[in-house]
C-alpha positions in Angstrom: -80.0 96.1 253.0 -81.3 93.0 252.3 -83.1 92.0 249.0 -86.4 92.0 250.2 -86.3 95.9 251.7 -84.2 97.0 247.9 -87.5 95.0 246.3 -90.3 96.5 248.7 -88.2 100.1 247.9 -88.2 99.3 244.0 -92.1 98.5 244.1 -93.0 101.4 246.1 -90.8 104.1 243.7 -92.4 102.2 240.4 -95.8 102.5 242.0 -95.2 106.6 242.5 -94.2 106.7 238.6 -96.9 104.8 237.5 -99.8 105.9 239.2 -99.9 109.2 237.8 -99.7 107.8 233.9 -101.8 105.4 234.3 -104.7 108.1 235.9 -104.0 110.2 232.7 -104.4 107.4 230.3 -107.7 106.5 231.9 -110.7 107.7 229.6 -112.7 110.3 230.9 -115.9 108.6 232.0 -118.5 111.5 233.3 -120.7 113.5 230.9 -120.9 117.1 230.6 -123.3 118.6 232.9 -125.3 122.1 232.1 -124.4 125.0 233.7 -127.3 128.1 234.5 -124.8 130.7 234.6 -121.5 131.8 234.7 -118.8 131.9 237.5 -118.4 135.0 239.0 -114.3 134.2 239.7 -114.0 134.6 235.9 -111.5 136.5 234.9 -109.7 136.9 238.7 -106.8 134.7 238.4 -104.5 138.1 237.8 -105.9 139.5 241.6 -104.6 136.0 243.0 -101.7 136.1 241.0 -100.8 139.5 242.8 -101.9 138.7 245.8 -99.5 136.0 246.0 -96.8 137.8 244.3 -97.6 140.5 247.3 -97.0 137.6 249.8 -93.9 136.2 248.2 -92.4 139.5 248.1 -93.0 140.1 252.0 -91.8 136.6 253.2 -89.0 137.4 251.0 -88.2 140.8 253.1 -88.8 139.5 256.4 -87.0 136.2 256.1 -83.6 138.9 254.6 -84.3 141.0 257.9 -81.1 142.0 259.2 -81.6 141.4 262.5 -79.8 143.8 264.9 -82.0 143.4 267.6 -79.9 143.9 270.4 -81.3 142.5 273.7 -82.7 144.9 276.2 -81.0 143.0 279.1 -77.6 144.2 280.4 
């Protein structure tokens, strides 16, 4: 590789690290803003978490399948 490509590869993997720390470091510019009423997904984080752990689960068993399907051709 030639120097330029290793630089232009450097800049681009500093430029990954940095952009995330320096857009946590920012100060938080917008104001609070009232709310009438409260969310009605309060409180279901546990019925996604199972739902997921549900879909896990079955990927899981379907991608251990055993596979014996023999073909129905002679």
């Amino acid at each position: 590789m030639n120097l330029l490509k290793k630089a232009a590869i450097s800049l681009a993997a500093t430029s990954m690290i940095a952009a995330p720390v320096a857009a946590s470091a920012a100060p938080a510019a917008r104001a609070a803003s009232a709310v009438e009423g409260q969310s009605e997904l309060e409180g279901s984080g546990w019925i996604i978490a199972i739902i997921a752990l549900a879909a896990i689960i079955g990927g899981i068993i379907i991608a251990s399948d055993n596979n014996d399907d023999s073909p129905t051709s002679p």
